[in-house]
N, C-alpha and C positions, 0 to 999 in steps of 0.2 A: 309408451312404456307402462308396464303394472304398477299397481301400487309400492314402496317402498317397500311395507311388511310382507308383502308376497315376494320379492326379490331377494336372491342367496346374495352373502354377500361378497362373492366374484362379481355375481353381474349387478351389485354399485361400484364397486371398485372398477370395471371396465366403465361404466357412466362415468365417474370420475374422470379416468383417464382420456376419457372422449370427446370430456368437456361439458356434455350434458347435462350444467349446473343449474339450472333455475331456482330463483329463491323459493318457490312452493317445493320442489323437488331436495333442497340444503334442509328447510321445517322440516321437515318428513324425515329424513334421517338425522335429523339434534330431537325428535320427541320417539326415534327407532331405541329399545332399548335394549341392542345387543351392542355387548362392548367391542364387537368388529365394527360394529358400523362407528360407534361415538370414536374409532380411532382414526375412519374412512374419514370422518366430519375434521377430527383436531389437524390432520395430514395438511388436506385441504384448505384451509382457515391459516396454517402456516406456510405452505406454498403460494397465496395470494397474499398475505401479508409480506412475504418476501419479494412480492411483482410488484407492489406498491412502494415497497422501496426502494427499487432499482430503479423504475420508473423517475421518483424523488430525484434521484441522483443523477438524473440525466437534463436536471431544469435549467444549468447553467449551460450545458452545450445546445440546449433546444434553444434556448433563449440566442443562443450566438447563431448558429443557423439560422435562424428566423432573420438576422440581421444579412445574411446574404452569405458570412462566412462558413463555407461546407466543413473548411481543416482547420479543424479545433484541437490543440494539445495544453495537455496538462501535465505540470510539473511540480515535484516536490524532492524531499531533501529526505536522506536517514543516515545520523550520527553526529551530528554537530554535538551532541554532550558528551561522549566518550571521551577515556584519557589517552586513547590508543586508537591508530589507525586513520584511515582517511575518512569523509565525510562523503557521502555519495548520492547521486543527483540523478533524475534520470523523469526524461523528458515524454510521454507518449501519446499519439495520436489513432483515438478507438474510430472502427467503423459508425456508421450511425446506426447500424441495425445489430451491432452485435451487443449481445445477452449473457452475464456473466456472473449468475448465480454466485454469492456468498462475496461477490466484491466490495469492500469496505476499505476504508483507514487501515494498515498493515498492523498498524498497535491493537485493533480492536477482533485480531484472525487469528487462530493457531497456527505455528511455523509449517503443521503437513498444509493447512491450507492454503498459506501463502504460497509453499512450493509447486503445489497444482496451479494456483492462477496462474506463477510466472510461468511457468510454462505456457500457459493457454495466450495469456499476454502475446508474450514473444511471438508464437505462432498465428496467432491472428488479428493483432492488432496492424493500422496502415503502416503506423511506421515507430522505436524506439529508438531514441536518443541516450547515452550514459554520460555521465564522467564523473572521475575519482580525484579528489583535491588532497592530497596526501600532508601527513604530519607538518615537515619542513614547509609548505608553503602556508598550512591554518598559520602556525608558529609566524611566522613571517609579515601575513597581509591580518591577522584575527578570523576569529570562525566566522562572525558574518560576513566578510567579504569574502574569505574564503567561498562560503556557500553561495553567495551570489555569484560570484565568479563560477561555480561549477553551473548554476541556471543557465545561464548563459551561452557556456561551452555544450552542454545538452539542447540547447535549442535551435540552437544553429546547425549544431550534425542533424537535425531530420531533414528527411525526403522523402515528401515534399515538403515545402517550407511551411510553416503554420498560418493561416489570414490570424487567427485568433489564438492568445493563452494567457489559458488559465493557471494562477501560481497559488499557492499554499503559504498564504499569510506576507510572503516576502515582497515588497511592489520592485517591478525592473523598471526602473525609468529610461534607458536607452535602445528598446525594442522598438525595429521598426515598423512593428505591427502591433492593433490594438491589444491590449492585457489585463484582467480584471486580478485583485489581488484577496483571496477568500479568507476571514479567517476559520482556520477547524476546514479547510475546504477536501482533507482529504476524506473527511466522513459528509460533504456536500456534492462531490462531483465526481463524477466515473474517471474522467480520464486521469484526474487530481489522484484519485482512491489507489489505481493502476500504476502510475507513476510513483507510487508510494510504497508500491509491492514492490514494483523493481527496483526501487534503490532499495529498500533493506534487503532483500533477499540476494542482489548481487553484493550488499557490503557483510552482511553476514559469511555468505562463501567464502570470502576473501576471508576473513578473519578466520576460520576453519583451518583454510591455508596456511596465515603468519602463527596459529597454535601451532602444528608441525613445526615450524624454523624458529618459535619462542614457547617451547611446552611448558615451560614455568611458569609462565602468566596466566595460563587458562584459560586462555583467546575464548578456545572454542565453546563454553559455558556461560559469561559474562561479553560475549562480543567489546570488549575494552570500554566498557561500563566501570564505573569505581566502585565494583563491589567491596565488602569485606575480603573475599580471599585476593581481589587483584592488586591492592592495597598493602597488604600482608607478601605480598610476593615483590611488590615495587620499593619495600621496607631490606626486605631482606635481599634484592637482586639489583637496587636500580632502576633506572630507563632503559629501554631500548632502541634500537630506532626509530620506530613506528611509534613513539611514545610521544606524544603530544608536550611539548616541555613548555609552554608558553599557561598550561592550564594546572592550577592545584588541584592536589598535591603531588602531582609531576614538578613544577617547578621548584619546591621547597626540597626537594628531594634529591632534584636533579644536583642542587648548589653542593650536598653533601658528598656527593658521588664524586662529581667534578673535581672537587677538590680535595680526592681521593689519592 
């Protein structure tokens, strides 16, 4: 190939794209001083810093592989804080070779983003698991068993069955297969990270939903968080079904209502 300063900068931009990285060949265009190129260089340097991350987040399933286990799933939870709705769970098992740019912790992603993975998820992951642990039963058993109770039920629905899973902070002690418990594992592990998209992203939808059949509350804005406005609306309206009554200031609220 020519010198750097002799090349238009399509044909870096095609190197680039080629792959044609070498480190004499990256100098050469960081001391190029047209600002096509210093953008060809920053592109570059962010699309490898983001391989090196994905890469990162796949140490816990390499490391489980390495041990003989090919089906590895990871699990995590979205909504256990809300004062409304269910808490939702969802179990998923990634191929070993697939590549899933911008996958992260669901907290750490914008909601178009999330919406792109889950779909990519869905469609090419080996296998997802869900499930929804609804008001009356948190109410009932508490959010943590609640939410353990939902691992559970999500891990069992996959097929194929997992050798190996990985959980997000919460340890299962009656899996009959080995389980490593991460904390922060949904910003350590792919399948953790994945798993994390799909429960918020399907308990988001829902709440979309219960905004239509409860428009006063504002579902669809606060996903049944205890904002200021959902607070203000549970002041002035009540619980509703979906309302979590076992948590404040659902339950201080709820007494006034009730005894209405």
């Amino acid at each position: 190939m020519k010198a750097v300063a002799d090349c238009t900068i399509k044909e870096l931009e095609a190197a680039f794209a080629a792959g044609a990285v070498s480190e004499e060949f990256l100098a050469a265009c960081r001391a190029d001083t047209r600002k096509a190129a210093a953008r060809l260089v920053r592109r570059y340097e962010k699309a490898q810093a983001e391989h090196e991350r994905l890469l990162k987040l796949y140490a816990y399933e390499h490391a489980a592989w390495a041990r003989g286990h090919e089906i590895v799933a990871g699990v995590d939870e979205a909504g256990r804080g809300p004062l409304a709705g269910p808490v939702s769970v969802a179990a998923v098992i990634l191929p070993h070779d697939l590549c899933l740019p911008k996958l992260n912790d669901s907290k750490k992603i914008s909601a178009k983003v999330r919406e792109e993975l889950f779909d990519e998820i869905q469609e090419k992951a080996i296998a997802v698991g869900t499930a929804l642990i609804d008001a009356q039963t948190i109410d009932r058993v508490n959010i943590y068993q609640a939410t353990i109770n939902g691992m559970y039920e999500a891990i069992f629905s996959l097929r194929p069955e997992p050798q190996e899973v990985l959980i997000d902070a919460v340890p299962l002690d009656r899996l009959p297969m080995p389980s490593e418990s991460i904390i922060k594992g949904d910003a350590k592990s792919a399948s953790i990270a994945a798993a994390s998209i799909i429960a918020k992203v399907t308990r988001d939808r829902l709440m979309d939903e219960y905004d239509k059949v409860y428009p006063e509350y504002g579902f669809a804005q606060h996903k049944g968080y205890g904002t200021a406005q959902h607070i203000e609306a549970l002041k002035k309206y009540g619980p509703c079904p979906i309302h979590r009554r076992s948590f404040e200031p659902v339950r201080s609220l709820s007494y006034d209502f009730d005894g209405i």
